[in-house]
C-alpha positions as CSV (number, residue, x, y, z in Angstrom):
1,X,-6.4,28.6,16.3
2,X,-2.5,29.3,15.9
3,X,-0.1,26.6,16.8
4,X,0.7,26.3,20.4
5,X,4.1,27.8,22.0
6,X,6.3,26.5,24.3
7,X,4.9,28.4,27.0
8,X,0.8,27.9,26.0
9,X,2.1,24.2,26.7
10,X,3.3,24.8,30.0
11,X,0.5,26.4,31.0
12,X,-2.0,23.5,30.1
13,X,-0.1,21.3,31.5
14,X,0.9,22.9,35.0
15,X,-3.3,24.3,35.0
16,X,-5.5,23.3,32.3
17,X,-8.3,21.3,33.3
18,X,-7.8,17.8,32.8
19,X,-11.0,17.1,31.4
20,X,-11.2,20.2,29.5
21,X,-7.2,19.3,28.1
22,X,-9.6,15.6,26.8
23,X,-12.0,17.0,25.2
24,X,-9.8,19.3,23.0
25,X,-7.1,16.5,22.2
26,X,-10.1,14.1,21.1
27,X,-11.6,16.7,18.9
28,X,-8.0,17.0,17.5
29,X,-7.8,13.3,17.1
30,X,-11.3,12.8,15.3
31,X,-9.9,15.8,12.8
32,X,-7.1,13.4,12.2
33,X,-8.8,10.2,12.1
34,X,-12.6,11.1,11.0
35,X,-13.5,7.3,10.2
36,X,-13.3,6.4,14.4
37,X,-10.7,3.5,13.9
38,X,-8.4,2.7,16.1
39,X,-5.3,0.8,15.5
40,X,-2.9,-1.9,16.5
41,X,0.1,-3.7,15.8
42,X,0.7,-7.6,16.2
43,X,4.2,-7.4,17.2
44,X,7.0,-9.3,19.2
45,X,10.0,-6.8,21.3
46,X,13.0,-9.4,20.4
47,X,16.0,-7.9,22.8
48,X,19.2,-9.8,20.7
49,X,21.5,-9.0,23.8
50,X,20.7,-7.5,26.8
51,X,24.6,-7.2,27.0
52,X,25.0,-3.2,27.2
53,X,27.9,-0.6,28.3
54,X,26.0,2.2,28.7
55,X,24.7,1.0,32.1
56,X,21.9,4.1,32.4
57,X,20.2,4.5,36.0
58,X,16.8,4.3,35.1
59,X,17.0,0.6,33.4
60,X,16.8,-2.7,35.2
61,X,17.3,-4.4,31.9
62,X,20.9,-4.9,31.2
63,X,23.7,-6.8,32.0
64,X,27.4,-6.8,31.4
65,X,29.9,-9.6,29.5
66,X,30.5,-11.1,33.2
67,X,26.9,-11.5,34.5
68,X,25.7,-15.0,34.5
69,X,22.6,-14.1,33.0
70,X,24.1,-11.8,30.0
71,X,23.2,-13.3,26.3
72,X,23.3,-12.7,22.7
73,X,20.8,-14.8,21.0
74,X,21.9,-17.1,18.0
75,X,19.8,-16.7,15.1
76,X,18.1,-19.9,15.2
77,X,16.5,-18.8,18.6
78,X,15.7,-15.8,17.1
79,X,14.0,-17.7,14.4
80,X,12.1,-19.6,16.6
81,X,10.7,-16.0,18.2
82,X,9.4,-14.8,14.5
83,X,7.6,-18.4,13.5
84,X,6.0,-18.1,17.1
85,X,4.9,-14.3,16.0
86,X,3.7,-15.6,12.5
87,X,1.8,-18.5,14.0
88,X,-0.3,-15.4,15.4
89,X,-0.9,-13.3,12.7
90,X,2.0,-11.2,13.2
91,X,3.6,-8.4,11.2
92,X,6.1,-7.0,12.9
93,X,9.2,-7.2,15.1
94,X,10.7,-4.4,17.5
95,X,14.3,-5.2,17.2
96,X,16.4,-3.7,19.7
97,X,19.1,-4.7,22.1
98,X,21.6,-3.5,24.7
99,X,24.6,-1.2,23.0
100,X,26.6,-4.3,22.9
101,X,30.6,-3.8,23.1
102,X,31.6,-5.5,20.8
103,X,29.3,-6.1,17.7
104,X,30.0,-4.4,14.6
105,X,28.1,-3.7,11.6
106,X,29.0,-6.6,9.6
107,X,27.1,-8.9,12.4
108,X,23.8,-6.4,12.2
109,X,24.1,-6.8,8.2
110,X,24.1,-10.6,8.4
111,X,21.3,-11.2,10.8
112,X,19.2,-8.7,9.2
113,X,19.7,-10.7,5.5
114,X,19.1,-13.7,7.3
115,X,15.8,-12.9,9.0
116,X,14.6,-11.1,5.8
117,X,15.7,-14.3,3.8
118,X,13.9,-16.5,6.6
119,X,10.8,-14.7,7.0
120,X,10.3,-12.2,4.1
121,X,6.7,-11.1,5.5
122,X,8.0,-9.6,8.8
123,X,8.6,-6.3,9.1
124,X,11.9,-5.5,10.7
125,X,11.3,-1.7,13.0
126,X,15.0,-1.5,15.3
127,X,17.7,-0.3,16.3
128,X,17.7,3.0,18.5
129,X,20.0,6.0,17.5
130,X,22.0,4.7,20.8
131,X,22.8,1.3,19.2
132,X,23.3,3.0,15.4
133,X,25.5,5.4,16.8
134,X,27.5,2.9,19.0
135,X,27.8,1.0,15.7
136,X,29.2,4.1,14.1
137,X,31.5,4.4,16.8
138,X,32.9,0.9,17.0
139,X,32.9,0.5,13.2
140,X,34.4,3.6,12.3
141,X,31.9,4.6,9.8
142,X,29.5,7.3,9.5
143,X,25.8,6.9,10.6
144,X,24.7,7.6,7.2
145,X,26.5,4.6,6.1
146,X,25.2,2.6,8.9
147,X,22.1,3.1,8.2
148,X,21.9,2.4,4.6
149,X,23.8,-0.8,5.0
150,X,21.2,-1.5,7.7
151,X,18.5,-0.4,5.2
152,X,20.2,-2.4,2.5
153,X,20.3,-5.5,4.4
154,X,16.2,-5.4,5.8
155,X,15.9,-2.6,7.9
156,X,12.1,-0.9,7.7
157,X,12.3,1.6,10.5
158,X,13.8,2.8,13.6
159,X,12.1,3.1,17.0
160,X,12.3,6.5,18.9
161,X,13.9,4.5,22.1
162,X,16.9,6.1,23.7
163,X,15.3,9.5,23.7
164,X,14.1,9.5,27.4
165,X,13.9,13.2,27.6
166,X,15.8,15.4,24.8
167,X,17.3,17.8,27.9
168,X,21.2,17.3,28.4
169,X,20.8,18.4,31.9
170,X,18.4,15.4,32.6
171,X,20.4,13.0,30.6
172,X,23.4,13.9,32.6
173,X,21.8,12.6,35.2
174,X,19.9,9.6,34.6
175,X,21.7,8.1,31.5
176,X,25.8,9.8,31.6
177,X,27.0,7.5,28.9
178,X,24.3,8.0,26.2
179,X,24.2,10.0,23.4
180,X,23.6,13.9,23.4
181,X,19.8,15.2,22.9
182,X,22.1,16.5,19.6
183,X,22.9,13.6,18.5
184,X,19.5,11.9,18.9
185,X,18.0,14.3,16.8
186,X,20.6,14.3,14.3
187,X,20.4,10.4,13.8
188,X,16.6,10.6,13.2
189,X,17.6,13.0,10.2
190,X,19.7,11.1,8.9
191,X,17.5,7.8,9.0
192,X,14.6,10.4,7.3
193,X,17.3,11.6,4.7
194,X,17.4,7.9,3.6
195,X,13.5,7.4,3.5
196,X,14.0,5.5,6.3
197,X,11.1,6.3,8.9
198,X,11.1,6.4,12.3
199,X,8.7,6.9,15.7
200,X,9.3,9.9,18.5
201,X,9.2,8.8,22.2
202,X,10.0,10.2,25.8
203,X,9.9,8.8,28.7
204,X,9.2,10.9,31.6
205,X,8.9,10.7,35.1
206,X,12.6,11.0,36.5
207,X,13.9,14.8,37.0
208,X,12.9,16.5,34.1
209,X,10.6,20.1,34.4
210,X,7.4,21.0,32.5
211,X,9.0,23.2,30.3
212,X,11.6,20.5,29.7
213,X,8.8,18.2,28.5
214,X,7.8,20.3,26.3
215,X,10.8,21.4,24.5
216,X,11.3,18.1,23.8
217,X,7.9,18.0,22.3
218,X,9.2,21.3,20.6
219,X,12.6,19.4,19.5
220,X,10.4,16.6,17.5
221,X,8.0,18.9,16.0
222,X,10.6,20.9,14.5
223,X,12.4,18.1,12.8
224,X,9.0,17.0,12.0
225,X,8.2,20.3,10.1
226,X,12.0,19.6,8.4
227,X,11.3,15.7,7.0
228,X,8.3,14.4,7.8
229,X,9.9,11.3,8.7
230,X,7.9,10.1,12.1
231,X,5.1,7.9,11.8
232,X,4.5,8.1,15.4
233,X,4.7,10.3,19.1
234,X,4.9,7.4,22.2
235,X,4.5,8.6,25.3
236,X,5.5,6.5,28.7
237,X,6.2,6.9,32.7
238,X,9.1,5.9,34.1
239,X,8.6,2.0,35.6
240,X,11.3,2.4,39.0
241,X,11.7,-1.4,40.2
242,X,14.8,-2.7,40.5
243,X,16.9,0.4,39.0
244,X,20.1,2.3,40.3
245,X,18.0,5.9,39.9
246,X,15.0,4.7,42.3
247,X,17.6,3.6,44.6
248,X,19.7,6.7,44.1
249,X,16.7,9.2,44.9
250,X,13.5,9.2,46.4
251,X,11.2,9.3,42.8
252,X,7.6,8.8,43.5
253,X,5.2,7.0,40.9
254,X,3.9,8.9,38.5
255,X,0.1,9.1,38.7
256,X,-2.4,7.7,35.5
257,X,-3.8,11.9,35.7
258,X,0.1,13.1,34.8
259,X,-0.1,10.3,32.0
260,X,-3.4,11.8,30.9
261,X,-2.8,15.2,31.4
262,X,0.5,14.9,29.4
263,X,-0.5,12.8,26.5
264,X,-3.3,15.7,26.4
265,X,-0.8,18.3,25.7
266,X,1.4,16.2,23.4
267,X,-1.4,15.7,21.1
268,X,-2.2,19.7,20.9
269,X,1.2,20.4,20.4
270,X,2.7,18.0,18.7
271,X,0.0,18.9,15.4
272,X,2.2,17.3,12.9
273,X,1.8,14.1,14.1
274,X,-1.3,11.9,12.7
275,X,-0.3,9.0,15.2
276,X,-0.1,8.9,18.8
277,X,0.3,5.7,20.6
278,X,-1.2,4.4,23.8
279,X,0.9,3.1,26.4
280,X,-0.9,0.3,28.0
281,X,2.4,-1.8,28.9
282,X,3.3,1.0,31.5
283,X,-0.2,2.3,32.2
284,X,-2.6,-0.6,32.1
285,X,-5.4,-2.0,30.0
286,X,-7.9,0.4,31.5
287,X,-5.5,3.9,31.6
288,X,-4.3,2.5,28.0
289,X,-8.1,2.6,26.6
290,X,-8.6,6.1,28.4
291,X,-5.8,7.3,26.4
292,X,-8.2,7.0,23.0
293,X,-10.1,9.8,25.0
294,X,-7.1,11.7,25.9
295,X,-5.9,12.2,21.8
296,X,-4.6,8.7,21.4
297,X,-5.7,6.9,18.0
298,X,-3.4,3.8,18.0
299,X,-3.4,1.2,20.7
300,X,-0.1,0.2,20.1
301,X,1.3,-3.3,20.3
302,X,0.0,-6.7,21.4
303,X,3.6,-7.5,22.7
304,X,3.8,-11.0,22.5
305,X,7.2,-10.4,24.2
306,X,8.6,-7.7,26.1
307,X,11.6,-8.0,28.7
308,X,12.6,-3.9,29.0
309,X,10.5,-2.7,31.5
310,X,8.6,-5.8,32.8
311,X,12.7,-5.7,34.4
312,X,11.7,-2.4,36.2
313,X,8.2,-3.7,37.2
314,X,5.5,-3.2,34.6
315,X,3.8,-6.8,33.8
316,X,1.0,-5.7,31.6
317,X,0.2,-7.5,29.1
318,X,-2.9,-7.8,26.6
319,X,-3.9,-9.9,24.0
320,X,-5.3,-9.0,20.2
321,X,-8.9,-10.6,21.5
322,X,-8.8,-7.5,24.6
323,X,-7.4,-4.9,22.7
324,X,-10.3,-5.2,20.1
325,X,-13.3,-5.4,23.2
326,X,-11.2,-2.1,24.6
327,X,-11.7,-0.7,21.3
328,X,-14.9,-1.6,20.6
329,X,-16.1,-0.5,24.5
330,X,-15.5,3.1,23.7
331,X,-17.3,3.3,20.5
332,X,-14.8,3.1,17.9
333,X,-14.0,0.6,15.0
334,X,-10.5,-2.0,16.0
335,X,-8.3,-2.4,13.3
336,X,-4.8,-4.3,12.8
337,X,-2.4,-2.3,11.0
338,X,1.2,-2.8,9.9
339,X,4.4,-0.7,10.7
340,X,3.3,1.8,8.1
341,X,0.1,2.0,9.8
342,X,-1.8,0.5,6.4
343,X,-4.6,-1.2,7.9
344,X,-4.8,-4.6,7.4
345,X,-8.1,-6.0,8.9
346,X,-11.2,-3.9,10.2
347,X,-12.6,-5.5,13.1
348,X,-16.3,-4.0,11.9
């Protein structure tokens, strides 16, 4: 069977049965993944600053320099977040923070050589192509140079945040001040250029069509074919609570089916892709393990910490101990992995 087309991808997702769309994008995953494991990180989200310009409509998250409640943490406290992570067996820390006005790339170079000098066994994944190109901006340097100083200083991999839904038209609407679907793409190359890898992401849920969904799927498959350089696809609904777009318009809650139905489809389409991650924060324990039926293989992150959209009303959260008996209760084999996805301990 021929890869899909935009249009074959609108079509199962606006009629294909759902159960029908299942079954074929877990026959795709057991192709990928023969040996029935399923993955997961042991991670921690550390937001440095939730101090942020860019102000979009769909996040509940930031703040500006004048709120009370605005911070950038000092390094010691973010210390104290990675021994905590360590204590549990962690690997890993998602790095990100608001695009911060003021911070240039000589402070993202000396708290990346500190941590890596602190805690050499962690795994730094951050910075989204919003923050690296805001860094850019502010520091008046090209990404490419950003990113290899970040590299340089500890840097592993980027995460595929920021991306929302590679459509200008929807971006325009929901998040003005953010980078071009252009210049999202074009960051990711350049981080792949460098051998630095990255993951894919889209949030939908907001304004966006079918057919925009899936030439966004079409946008990262393409530079996919090009470098090679995503380790991962991460699918997620938009959380509403507290955010100037729900207030703005009436948007109703997306349903666990459109989750289902669309993590489906991205797994079909989406062909270069070994690694497609559950979404359990936004979806639940229970939709997050239906997703390993639905073409998921990896059940994401424990989270020890997460502050992004627990703001906007998602309080999920799940331990390495429930994430195994999810695992385990569909028949496959847990395993702990690390960024790269080299697994670490089978859970036989």
């Amino acid at each position: 069977m021929g890869r899909l087309s935009i249009d074959d991808a609108v079509e199962l997702i606006q009629h294909g049965n759902l159960k029908e769309l299942g079954k074929r994008a877990y026959q795709r995953k057991k192709e990928l993944h023969p040996k029935n494991i399923t993955t997961f990180v042991v991670d921690r989200n550390i937001n440095y600053t939730n101090i942020c310009w860019v102000d979009c409509k769909f996040c509940a998250f930031y703040r500006t320099q004048k709120d009370e409640d605005s911070y950038i943490l000092s390094f010691e406290e973010i210390g104290k977040k990675i021994e905590e992570l360590i204590a549990i067996g962690g690997t890993q820390i998602l790095f990100q923070g608001g695009v911060h006005p003021k911070l240039k790339i000589e402070w993202y170079e000396e708290l990346l050589r500190w941590i890596s000098k602190h805690y050499p066994t962690i795994t730094i994944h951050g910075f989204s192509a919003i923050e690296i190109d805001y860094i850019s901006r502010i520091s008046k340097i090209p990404v490419s140079e950003v990113l290899q100083r970040l590299k340089d200083s500890g840097l592993s991999s980027i995460p595929g945040a920021g991306a929302e839904i590679l459509s200008d038209r929807v971006r325009n609407i929901i998040s003005p001040k953010k980078i071009s679907a252009d210049r999202w793409i074009e960051i990711h190359r350049e981080a792949h250029k460098l051998g630095i890898k990255s993951t894919a992401t889209m949030m939908f849920g907001t304004v966006e069509t079918d057919r925009e969904i899936v030439e966004h799927f079409n946008r990262i498959r393409e530079l996919q074919d090009e470098t090679g350089g995503f380790r991962a696809f991460i699918l997620w609904s938009f959380q509403s609570a507290n955010t100037q777009l729900a207030r703005e318009m009436e948007i109703a809650k997306t349903s666990s089916n459109r989750y289902l139905r669309l993590l489906a489809v991205s797994r079909l389409f989406l062909d270069n892709f070994k690694n497609i991650q559950s979404s359990w924060v936004t979806q639940g324990g229970y939709i997050g393990q239906m997703a390993l039926l639905f073409g998921a293989n990896d059940l994401g992150s424990t989270m020890m910490e997460e502050n992004v959209v627990s703001s906007a009303g998602a309080s999920f959260r799940m331990g390495k101990d429930e994430m195994i008996r999810l695992i385990r209760d569909i028949g496959e084999i847990p395993a702990q992995r690390d960024t790269a996805y080299n697994l670490l301990h089978i859970y036989n």
